[in-house]
N, C-alpha and C positions, 0 to 999 in steps of 0.2 A: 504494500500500500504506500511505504514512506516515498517506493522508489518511482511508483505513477506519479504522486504529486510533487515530487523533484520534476520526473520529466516533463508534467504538464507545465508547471513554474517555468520551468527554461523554453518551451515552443512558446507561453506568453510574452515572455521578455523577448525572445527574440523576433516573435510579429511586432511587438512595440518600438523595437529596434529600428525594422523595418516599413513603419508607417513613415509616411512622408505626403509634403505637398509634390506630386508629379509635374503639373501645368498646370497653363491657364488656360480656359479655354470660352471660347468667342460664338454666342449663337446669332443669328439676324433678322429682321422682322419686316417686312414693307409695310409700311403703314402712310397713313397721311392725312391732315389737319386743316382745317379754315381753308384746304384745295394746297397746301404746300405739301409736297411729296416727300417724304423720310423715309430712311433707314435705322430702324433701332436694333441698337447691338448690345446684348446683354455679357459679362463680363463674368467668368467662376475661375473660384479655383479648385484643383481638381485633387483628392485627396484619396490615399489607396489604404487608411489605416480607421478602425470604426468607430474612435474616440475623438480624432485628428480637429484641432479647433482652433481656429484662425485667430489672431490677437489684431494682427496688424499691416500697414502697407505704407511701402515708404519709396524713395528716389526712382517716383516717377518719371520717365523723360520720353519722349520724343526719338525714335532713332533712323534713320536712314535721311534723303535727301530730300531737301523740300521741307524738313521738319518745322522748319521758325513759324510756317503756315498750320500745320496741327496744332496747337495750343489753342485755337478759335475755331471759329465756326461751327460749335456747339447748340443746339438749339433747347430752349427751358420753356416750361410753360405750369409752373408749382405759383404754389399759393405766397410766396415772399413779398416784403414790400417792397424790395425789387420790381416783381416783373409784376402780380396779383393776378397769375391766371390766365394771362397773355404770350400765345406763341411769339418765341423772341430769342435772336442771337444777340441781344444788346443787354438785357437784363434777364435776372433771374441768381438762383443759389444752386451748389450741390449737397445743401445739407439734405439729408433722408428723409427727417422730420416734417419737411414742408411739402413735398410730391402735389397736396391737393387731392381731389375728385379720382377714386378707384378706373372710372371712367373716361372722363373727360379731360384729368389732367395728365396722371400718371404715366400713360401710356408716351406719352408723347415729349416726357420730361427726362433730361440728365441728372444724375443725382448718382451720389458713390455710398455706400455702407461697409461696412464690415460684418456679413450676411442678417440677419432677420426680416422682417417686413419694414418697409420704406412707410413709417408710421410715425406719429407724434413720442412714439414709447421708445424706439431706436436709441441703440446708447452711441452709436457711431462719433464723433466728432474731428474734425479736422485740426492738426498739426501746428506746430506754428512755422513752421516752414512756409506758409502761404502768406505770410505777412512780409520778408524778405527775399531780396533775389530774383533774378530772373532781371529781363532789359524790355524797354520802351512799354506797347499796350499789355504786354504780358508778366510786366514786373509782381512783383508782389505788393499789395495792399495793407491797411488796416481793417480792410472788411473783409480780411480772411478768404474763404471759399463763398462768400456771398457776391458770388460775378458769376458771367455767364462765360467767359474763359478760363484757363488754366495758367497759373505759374509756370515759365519756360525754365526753374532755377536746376531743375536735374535733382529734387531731392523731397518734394511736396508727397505725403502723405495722411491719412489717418486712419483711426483706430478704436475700437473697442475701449472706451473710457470705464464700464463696469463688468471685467472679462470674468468675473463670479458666475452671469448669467448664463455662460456657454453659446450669446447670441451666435457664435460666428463656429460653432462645431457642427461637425458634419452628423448629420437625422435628427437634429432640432429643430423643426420645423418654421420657416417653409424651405431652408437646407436641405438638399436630398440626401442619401445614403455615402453618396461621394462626393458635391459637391458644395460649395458656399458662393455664395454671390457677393463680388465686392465695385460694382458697378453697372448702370444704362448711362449708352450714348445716344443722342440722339444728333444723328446729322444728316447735310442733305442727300435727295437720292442724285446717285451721278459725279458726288466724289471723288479725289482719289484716295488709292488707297494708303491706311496711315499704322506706322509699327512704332509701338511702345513698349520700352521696357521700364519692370516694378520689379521691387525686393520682397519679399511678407517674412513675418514673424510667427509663429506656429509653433506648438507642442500637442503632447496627445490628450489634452483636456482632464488630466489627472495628477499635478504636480509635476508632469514633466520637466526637463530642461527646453526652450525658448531653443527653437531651431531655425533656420532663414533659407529661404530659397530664390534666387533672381533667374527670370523669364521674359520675354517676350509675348505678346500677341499682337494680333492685326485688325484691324479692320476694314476688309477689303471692300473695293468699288462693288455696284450691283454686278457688273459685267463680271469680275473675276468668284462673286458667289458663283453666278449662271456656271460659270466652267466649273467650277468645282463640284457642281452637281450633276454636271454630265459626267464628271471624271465619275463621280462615285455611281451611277448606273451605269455605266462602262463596265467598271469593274462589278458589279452585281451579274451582269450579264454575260460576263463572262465567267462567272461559278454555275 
């Protein structure tokens, strides 16, 4: 008996071991507003261990050419005194809290979390990173993440302010089994396409030790979805 729970002990530590954040990964949506046409891209992270519980996200940036132009062109339409409910690249927040209307606003709104629901209850908050750094319209602020762009500074994040609640662990619901959602973009359709890279903070949501993984994802033009989806019945079709 002593020596099953020795060995079960040791396959637990060693799946514990072996949890981690994999990627990120990028789903996309056509949608469209007041007759303005969008692409909304929702944003996870993708986790292979069943405790695995996201803390954090940090040194955002922009990578490849052309980038100094992804920092904008964001579209918001949340309830802030920003924008109040108004599709808009000129105003609006990415706080969670504010999204608005299940309906009417959300859909259509950019807003970042550290996973749970994009609700008034969200403990998400943004960094202070977002108050310096970065150059000209893309600099940093005193009103934080309450813009409808991004700091260009290469290091803007945020995070899990009450990480007790496990908002950001993977099958806490609306978290799936594997993954957390740590952002919606909302831009226009016809784009090009735009690659960022983020660091996250993570452990197995038991006392673990604070683990970090840096990744990339994209968000590609409509046109390069369309290929992508023929690639993947291609390959369907050919099993």
């Amino acid at each position: 008996m002593k020596t099953a729970m020795i060995a079960a002990a040791t396959l637990a530590a060693t799946s514990a071991a072996s949890a981690a954040l994999t990627g990120w990964s990028v789903t996309s949506t056509a949608v469209s507003s007041g007759g303005q046409s969008l692409i909304r891209y929702e944003v996870f992270g993708t986790f292979n261990g069943g405790t695995d519980t996201l803390l954090n996200v940090f040194n955002f940036g922009a990578s490849g050419s052309g980038q100094e132009d992804w920092y904008g062109g964001f579209w918001h339409k949340d309830n802030s005194d920003y924008n109040g409910g108004v599709l808009s690249q000129q105003y609006g927040t990415w706080a969670p809290q504010l999204t608005g209307g299940a309906a009417t606003n959300r859909p259509f709104d950019s807003f970042l979390l550290i996973g749970g629901n994009p609700l008034g209850t969200n403990t998400t908050n943004a960094d202070p990173s977002w108050n310096s750094g970065g150059s000209g319209s893309h600099a940093g602020s005193a009103s934080g993440w309450s813009r409808a762009d991004l700091v260009n500074s290469g290091t803007i994040g945020w995070f899990n302010s009450s990480p007790p609640n496990l908002q950001g662990r993977v099958g806490t619901a609306p978290n799936t089994a594997t993954q957390v959602k740590i952002g919606q973009f909302m831009l226009s359709a016809g784009h090009e396409t735009r690659t960022y890279t983020l660091t996250a903070g993570y452990n197995n949501g038991t006392g673990g030790a604070v683990q970090f993984f840096t990744g990339t994802f994209v968000l590609p033009t409509p046109g390069a979805i369309a290929l992508l989806g023929l690639a993947g019945l291609a390959r369907r079709s050919r099993r």
